[in-house]
N, C-alpha and C positions, 0 to 999 in steps of 0.2 A: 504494500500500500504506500503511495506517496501524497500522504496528504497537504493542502495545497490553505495557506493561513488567510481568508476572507476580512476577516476584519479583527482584529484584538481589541478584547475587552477588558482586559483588566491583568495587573502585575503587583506582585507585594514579593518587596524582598527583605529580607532579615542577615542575620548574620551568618548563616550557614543553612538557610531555607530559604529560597526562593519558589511560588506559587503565581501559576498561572492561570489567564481565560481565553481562548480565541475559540472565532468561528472558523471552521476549516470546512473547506472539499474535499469528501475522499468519496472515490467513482460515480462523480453525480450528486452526491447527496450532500446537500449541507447538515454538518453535527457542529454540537458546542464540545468543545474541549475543555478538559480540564487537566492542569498537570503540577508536579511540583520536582524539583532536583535539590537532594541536599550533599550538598559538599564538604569535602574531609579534603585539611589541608590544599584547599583551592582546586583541589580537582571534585568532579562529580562521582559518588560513592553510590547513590541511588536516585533511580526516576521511575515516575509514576506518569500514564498518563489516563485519562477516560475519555470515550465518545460517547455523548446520548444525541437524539435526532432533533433536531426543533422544532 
């Protein structure tokens, strides 16, 4: 899947958690995202993301 970022809704970052929102296209379909990466020692140690439909 290469989903394609339609519009960003929203970003909060902290100190080692960063939380996202975008609208994305993946094959046709517009979903809202949701994601977050939290990092260890400046690199990314984990990520999350979710699609639901709009």
């Amino acid at each position: 899947m290469s989903p394609e970022v339609v519009e960003p809704l929203g970003l909060r970052v902290t100190e080692d958690v960063i939380t996202y929102r975008s609208r994305v296209e993946v094959d046709g379909a517009v979903n809202d995202s949701h994601g977050t990466f939290v990092l260890r020692d400046g690199l990314i140690w984990r990520q999350t993301t979710a699609f639901s439909p709009v």
